[in-house]
C-alpha positions as CSV (number, residue, x, y, z in Angstrom):
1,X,-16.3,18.4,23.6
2,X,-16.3,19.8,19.9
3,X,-15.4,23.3,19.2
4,X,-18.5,25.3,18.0
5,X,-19.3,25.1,14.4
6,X,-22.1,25.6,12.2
7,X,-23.4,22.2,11.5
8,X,-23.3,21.0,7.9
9,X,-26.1,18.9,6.5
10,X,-24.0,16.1,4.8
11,X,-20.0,15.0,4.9
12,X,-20.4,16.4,1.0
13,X,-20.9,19.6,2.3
14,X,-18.8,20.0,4.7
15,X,-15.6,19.4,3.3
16,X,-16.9,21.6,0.0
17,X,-16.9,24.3,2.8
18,X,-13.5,23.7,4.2
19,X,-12.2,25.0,0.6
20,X,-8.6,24.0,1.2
21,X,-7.9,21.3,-2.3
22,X,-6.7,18.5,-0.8
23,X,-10.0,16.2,-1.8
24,X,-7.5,16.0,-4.7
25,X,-5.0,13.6,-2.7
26,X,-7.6,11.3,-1.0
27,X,-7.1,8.4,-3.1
28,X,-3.4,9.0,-3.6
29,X,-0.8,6.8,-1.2
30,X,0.5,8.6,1.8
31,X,1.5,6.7,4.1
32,X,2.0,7.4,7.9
33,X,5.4,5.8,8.7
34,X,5.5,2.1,9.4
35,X,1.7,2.6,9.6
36,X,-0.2,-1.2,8.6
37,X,3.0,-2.7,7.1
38,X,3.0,-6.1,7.0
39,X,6.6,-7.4,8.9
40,X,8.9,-7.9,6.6
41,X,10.7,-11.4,6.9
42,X,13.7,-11.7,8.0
43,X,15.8,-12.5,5.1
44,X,19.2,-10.0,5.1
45,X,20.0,-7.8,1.7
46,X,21.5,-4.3,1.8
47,X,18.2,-3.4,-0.4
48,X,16.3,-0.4,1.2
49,X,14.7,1.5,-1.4
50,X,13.8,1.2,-5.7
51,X,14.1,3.3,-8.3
52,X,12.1,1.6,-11.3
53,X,12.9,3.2,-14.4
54,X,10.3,2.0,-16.7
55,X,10.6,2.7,-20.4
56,X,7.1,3.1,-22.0
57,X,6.8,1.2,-25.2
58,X,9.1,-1.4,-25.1
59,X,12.9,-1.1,-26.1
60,X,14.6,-3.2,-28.4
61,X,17.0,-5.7,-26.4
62,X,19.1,-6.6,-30.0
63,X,19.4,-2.9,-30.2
64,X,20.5,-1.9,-26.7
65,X,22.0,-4.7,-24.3
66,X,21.7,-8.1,-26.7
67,X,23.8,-8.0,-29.2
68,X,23.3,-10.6,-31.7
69,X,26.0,-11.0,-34.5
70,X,23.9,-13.5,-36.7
71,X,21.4,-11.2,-37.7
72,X,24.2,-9.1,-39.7
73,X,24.9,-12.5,-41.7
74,X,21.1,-12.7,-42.0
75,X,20.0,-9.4,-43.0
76,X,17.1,-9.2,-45.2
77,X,16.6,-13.2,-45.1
78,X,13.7,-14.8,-43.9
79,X,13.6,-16.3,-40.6
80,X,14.8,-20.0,-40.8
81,X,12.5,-22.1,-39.9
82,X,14.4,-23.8,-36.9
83,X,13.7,-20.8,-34.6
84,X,9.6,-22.3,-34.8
85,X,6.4,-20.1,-35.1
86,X,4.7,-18.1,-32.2
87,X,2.1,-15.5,-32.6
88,X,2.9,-11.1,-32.4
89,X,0.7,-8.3,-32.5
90,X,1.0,-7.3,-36.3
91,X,3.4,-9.6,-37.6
92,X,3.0,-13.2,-39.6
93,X,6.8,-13.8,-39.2
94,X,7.1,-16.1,-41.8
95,X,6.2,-13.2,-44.3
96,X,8.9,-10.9,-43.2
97,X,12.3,-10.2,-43.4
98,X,15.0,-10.7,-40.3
99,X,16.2,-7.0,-39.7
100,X,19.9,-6.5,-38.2
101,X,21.0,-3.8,-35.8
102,X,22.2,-1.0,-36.8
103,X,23.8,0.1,-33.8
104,X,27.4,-0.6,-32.5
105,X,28.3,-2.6,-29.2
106,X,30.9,-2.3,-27.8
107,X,32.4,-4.1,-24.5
108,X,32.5,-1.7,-21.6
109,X,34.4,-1.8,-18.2
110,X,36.7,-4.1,-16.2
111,X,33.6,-6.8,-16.9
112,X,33.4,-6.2,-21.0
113,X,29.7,-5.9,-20.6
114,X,28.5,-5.7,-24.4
115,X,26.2,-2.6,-24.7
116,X,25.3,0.0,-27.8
117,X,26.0,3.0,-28.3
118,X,22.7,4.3,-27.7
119,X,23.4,4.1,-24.1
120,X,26.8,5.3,-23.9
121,X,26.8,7.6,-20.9
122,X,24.9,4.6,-18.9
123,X,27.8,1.9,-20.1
124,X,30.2,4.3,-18.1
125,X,28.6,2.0,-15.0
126,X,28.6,-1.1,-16.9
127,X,30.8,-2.7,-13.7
128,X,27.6,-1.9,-11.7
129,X,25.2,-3.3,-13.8
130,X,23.2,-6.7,-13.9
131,X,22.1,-7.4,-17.1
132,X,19.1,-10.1,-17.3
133,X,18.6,-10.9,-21.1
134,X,16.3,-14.1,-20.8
135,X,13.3,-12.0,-19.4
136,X,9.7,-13.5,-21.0
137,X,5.8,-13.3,-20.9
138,X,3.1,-14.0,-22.7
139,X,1.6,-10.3,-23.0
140,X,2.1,-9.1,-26.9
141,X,-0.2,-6.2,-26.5
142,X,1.0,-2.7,-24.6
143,X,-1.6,-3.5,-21.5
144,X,-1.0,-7.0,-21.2
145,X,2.9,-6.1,-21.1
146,X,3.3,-3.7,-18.8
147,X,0.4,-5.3,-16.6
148,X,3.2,-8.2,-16.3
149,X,6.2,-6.2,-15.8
150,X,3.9,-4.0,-13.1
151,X,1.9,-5.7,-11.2
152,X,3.0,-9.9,-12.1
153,X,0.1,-10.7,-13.8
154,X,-1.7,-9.8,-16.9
155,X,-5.1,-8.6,-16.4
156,X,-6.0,-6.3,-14.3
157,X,-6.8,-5.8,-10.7
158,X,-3.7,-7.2,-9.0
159,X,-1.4,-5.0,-7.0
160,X,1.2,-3.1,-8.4
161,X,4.8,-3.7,-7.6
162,X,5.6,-0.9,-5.3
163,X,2.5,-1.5,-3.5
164,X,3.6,-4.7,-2.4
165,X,7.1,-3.0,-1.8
166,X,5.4,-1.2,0.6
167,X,3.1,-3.2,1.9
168,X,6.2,-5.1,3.2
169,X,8.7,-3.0,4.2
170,X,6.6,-0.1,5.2
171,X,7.5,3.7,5.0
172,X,10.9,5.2,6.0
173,X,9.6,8.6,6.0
174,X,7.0,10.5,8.0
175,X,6.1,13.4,5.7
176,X,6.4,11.8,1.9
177,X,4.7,9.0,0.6
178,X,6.3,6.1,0.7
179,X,5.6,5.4,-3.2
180,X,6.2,7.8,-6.0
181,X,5.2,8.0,-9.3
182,X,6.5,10.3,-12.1
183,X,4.9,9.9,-15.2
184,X,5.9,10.9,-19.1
185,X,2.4,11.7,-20.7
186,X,-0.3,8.8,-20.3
187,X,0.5,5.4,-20.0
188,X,-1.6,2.9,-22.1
189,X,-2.1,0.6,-18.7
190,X,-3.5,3.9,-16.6
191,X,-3.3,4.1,-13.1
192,X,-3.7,0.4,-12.4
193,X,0.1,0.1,-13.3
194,X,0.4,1.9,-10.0
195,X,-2.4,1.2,-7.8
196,X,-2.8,-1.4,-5.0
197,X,-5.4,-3.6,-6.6
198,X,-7.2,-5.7,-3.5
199,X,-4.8,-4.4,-0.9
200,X,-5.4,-1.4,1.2
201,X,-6.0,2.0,-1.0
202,X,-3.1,3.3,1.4
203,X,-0.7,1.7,-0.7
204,X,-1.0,2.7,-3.9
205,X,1.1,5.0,-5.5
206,X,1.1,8.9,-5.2
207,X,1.5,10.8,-8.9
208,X,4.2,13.8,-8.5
209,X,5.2,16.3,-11.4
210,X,8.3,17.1,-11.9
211,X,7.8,20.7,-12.4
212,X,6.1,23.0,-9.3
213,X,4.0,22.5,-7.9
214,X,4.8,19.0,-7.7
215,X,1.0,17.9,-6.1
216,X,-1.8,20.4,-7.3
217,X,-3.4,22.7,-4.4
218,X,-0.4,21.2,-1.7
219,X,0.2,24.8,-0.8
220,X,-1.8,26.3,2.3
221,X,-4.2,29.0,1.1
222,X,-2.6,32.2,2.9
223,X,-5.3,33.2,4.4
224,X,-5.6,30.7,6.6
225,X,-2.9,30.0,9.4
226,X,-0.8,26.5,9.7
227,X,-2.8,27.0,13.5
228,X,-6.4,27.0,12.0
229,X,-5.7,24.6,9.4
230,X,-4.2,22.0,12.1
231,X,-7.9,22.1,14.3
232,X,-10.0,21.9,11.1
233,X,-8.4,19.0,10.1
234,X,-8.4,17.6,13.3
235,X,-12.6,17.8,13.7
236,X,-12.5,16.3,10.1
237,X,-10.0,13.3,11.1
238,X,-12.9,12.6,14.3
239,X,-15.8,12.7,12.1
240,X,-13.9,10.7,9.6
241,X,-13.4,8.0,12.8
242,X,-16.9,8.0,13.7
243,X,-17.8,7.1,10.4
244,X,-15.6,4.4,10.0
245,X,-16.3,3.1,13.7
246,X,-19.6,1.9,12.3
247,X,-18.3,0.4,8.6
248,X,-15.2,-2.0,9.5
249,X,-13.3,-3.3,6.8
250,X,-13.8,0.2,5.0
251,X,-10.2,0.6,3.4
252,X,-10.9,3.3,1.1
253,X,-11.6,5.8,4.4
254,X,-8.9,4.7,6.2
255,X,-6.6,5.8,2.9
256,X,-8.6,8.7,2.6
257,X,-8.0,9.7,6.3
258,X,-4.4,8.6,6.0
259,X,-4.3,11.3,3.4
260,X,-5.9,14.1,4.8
261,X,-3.5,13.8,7.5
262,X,0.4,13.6,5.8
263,X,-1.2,16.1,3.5
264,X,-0.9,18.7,6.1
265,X,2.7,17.3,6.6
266,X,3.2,17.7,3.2
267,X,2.5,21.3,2.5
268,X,6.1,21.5,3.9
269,X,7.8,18.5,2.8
270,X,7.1,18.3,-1.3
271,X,7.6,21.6,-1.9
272,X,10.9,21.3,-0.4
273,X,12.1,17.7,-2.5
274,X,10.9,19.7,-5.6
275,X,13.8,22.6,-4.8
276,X,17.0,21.9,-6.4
277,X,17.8,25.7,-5.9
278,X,21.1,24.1,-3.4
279,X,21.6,21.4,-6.3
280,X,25.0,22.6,-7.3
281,X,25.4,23.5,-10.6
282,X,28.1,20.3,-11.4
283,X,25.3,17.9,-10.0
284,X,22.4,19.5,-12.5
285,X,25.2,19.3,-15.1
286,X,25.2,15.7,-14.6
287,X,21.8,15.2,-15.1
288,X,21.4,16.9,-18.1
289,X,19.5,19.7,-16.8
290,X,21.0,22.4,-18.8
291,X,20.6,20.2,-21.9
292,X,16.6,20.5,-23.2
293,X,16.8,17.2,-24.4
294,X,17.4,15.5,-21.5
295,X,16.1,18.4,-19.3
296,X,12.1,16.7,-18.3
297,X,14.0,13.2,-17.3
298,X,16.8,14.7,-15.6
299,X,14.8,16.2,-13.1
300,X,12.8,13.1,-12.7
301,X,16.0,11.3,-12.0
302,X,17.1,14.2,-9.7
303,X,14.1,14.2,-7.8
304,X,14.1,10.2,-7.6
305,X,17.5,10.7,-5.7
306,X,16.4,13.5,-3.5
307,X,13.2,11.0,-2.5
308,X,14.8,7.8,-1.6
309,X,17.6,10.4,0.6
310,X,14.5,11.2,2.2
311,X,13.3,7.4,2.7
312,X,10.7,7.0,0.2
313,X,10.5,3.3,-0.2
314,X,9.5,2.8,-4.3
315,X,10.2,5.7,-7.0
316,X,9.0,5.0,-10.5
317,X,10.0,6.7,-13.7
318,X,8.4,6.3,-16.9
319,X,9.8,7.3,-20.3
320,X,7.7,7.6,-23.2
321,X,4.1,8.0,-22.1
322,X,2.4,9.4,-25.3
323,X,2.3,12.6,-25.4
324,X,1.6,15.2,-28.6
325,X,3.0,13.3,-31.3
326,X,5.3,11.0,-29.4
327,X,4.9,7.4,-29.2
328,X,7.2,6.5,-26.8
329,X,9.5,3.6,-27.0
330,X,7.0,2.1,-29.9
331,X,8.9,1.5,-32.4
332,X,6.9,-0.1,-35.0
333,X,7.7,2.4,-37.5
334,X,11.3,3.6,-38.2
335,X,12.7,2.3,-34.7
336,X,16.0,2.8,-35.6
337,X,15.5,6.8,-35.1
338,X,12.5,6.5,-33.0
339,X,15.2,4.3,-30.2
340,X,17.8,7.0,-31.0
341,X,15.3,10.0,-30.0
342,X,14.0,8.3,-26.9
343,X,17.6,6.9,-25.4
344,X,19.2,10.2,-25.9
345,X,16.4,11.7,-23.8
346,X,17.3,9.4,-21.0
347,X,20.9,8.4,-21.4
348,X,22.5,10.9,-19.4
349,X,20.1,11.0,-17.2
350,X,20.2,7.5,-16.0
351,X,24.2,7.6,-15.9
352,X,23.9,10.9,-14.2
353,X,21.7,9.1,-11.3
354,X,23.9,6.2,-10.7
355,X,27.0,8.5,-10.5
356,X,25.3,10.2,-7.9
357,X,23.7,7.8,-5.9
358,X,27.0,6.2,-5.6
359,X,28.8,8.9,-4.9
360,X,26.7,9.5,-1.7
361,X,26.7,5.9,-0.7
362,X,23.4,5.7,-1.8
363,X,23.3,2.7,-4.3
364,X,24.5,0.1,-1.8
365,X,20.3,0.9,-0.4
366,X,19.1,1.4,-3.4
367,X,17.6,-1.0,-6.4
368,X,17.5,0.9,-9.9
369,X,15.5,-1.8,-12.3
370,X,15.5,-0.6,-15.9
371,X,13.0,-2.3,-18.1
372,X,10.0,-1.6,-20.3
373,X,6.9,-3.7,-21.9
374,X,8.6,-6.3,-23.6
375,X,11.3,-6.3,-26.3
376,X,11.0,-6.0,-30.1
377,X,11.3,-8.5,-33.2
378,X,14.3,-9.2,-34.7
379,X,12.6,-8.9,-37.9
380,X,10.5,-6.2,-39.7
381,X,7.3,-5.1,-38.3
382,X,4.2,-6.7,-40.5
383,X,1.3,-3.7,-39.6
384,X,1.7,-2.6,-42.9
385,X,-0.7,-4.7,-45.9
386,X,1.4,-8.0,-44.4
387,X,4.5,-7.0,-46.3
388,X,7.0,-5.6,-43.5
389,X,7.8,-2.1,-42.3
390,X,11.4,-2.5,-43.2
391,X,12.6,0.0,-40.6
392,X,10.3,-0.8,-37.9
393,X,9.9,-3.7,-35.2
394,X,7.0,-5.4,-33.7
395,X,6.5,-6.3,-30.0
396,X,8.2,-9.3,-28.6
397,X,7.4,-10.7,-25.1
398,X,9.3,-13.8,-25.9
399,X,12.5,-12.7,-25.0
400,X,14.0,-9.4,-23.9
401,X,16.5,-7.2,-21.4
402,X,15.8,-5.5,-17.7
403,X,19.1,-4.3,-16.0
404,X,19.9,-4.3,-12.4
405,X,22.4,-1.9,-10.3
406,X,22.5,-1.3,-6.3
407,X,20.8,-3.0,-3.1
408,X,24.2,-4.5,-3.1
409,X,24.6,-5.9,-6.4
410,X,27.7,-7.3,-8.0
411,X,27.5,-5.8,-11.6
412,X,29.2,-6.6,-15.1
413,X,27.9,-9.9,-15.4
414,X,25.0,-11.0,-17.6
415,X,21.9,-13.4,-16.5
416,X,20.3,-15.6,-18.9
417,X,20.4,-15.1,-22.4
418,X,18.0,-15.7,-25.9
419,X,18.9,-17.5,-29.2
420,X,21.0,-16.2,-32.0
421,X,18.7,-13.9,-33.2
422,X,16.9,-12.5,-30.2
423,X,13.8,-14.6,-30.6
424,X,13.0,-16.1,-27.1
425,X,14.5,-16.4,-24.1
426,X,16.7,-19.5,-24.2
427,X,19.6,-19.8,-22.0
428,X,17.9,-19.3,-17.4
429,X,14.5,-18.2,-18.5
430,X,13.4,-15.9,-16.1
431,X,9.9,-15.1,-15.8
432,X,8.0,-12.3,-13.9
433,X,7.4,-14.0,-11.0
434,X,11.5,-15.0,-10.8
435,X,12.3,-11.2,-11.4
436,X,9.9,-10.0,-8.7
437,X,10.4,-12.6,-6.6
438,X,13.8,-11.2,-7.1
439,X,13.8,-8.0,-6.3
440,X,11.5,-8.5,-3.2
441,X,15.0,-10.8,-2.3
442,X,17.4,-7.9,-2.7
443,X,15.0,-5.7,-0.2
444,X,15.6,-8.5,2.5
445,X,11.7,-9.8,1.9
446,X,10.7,-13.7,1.3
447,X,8.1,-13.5,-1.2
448,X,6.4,-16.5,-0.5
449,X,6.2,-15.2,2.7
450,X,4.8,-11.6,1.9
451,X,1.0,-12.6,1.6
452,X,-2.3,-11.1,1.9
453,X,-5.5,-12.9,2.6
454,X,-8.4,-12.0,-0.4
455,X,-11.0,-13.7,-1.6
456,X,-10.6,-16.6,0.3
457,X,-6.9,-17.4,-0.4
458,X,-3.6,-16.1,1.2
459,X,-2.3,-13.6,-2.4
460,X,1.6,-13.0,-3.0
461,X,3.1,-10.7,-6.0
462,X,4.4,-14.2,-7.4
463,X,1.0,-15.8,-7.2
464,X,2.3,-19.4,-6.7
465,X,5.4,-19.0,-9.0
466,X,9.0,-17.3,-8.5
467,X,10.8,-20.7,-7.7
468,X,13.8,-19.5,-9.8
469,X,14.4,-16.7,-7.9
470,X,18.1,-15.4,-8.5
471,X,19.1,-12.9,-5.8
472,X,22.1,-14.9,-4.5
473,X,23.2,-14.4,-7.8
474,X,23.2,-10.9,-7.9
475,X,25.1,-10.2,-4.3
């Protein structure tokens, strides 16, 4: 029998009454462990968790991790007509001029890894890195791009990445979500970069700040006792079930009851990740925390180690979401300081989280993927009257750089490669579907295997694609 209680006229109403702010987190993922996960195949990998360090805009490859030494002999040239025509955002490339890097590589490690030094504090762990350099799509627009590199497909309404993650592998935590999102400012492709598209709303990812509180209203109202709390949400989880009893299928309630109830889990658990209070002062050091530059993506970086410790499945960082008056990775416009700004924002941070992962045997589990939009010309950018933006780039989907460490990855080598002037991918092409396809491999899952039924067709993350799959590469 129900307790006693006034009766409300409506659902609406009721929960307005209850008062406590957690309508807020109906629609984000949190996920009851193991709950609905599809079983994962049996394929072995050391691959437990992902840290997905995403930077918003697009980096330049020939800037960062591809160096190419003919575009210093052809500086200022036009583009020969042997590298072909194909089609940018801003830029007739016949009408402007090749543009070299100004930055200086250097080979790192035991391995001689070739990276700038923009990222000199990450090419410290250039023996741990994977460097894929023939990544390519067709997306030449901000959406399109990260649409591919999110979700493996370019419009929108497919799942995101980490939904399929965990749609696979399930949840290795019973008070967090298993998929965490930090963001930087908006991102141009919204929430859809994140969400679960035709699979259940469960899966989808949950937004966390990086400053307190991390969720908005997660703390209990003090009037009202852990006790009291617990029995109101357990009349609203029955009335919830009666409802859906009568609507099968309804996937949206089911998320929304999955949230009500790791919500109250929460209270505890998030404020708790968001502590670094017994951080000691060498590991904040390392990520840059006492530095304001790299302060806001330290912490993210922090935090994404202190959630997959706690057995959250997908964390994903994002540099560069436009915020004020900055544009992120874009650099059509002086991208020479605009690349310098942005890396030594994250630099340190990124070295300082795969120090510390491996220092507490953490990186053998976990997959850090660095990556952005797409990649950027190797000549001027054309957006202004046609003529060239001599110090800027345009977009380049054609060919471009994602890095790999962890999940039991044998670094310092290289994958792939494009032609002399960072054009297009070249030498192993490797598409989305191959690099998803990928990293489902390193997490022990068969994505041809990982399917869900919709619309009348079994869907995968690699639609029909991903034969060129290169995990055994990797290992």
């Amino acid at each position: 029998m129900r307790p006693h209680f006034t009766p409300a006229n409506s659902r609406r109403e009721f929960l307005e009454r209850s008062g406590l702010g957690f309508g807020a987190l109906a629609a984000s993922l949190l996920l009851q462990r193991d709950a609905h996960a599809a079983p994962p195949p049996p394929v072995t990998a050391k691959g437990k968790s992902v840290i997905y360090l995403f930077m918003h805009g697009g980096p330049s490859h020939i800037d960062t991790f591809d160096p190419k030494p003919l575009l210093s002999q052809l500086d200022g040239k036009p583009v020969p007509p042997s590298f072909g025509k194909v089609d940018f955002q801003f830029t007739k490339m016949e009408k402007v001029p090749l543009l070299a890097s100004r930055r200086v590589f250097k080979k790192r490690g035991q391995s001689g890894l070739e990276i700038s030094d923009l990222f000199e504090h990450t090419a410290a762990h250039a023996d741990d890195l994977a460097v894929i350099r023939s990544c390519h799509h067709d997306g030449f627009t901000h959406i399109t791009g990260q649409n591919w590199m999110n979700t493996g497909w370019a419009r929108v309404g497919r799942p995101s990445v980490g939904s399929w993650v965990v749609y696979g592998l399930g949840s290795a935590s019973d008070n967090l979500p298993a998929y965490v999102v930090m963001l930087d400012g908006g991102i141009k492709g919204g929430a859809p970069l994140y969400g679960s598209g035709f699979l259940p709303a469960t899966y989808q990812g949950t937004v966390l700040r990086a400053e307190n509180p991390p969720i908005l209203n997660v703390n209990r109202p003090e009037e009202i006792t852990a006790p009291d709390q617990r029995k109101m949400f357990d009349l609203l989880q029955q009335f919830n079930a009666d409802h859906k009893n009568a609507r099968a299928g309804d996937n949206e309630l089911a998320a929304r009851m999955a949230a009500y109830e790791l919500a109250f889990k929460m209270q505890m658990s998030v404020p708790e990740v968001a502590d670094i209070t017994k951080e000691t002062d060498a590991t904040r050091k390392l990520y840059g925390l006492d530095d304001n530059m790299t302060s806001e993506f330290g912490m993210q970086c922090l935090m994404a180690r202190r959630l997959v410790e706690r057995g959250v499945r997908f964390v994903q960082l994002y540099s560069g979401g436009k915020k004020g008056s900055e544009v992120g990775w874009d650099g059509h416009n002086q991208c020479e300081q605009n690349h310098e700004f942005m890396a030594k924002k994250v630099d340190k941070p990124i070295a300082g989280l795969l120090a510390d992962l491996k220092s507490r045997g953490l990186l053998d589990s976990t997959v850090v993927l660095w990556g952005g939009d797409f990649g950027r010309t190797p000549f001027t950018d054309g957006a202004e009257g046609g003529s060239g933006n001599r110090n800027g780039r345009d977009h380049n989907p054609y060919g471009f750089t994602v890095w790999m460490a962890g999940g039991g990855i044998k670094g310092g080598k290289v994958i792939g490669g494009t032609d002399e002037i960072g054009l297009r991918a070249t030498q192993d092409p490797v598409t989305m579907h191959d690099l998803h396809g990928t990293l489902l491999g390193l997490l022990g899952v068969d994505h041809k295997k990982l399917t869900y039924f919709f619309q009348g067709r079994d869907f995968r993350l690699t639609d029909v694609h991903g034969e060129n799959t290169f995990t055994s590469r990797l290992l």
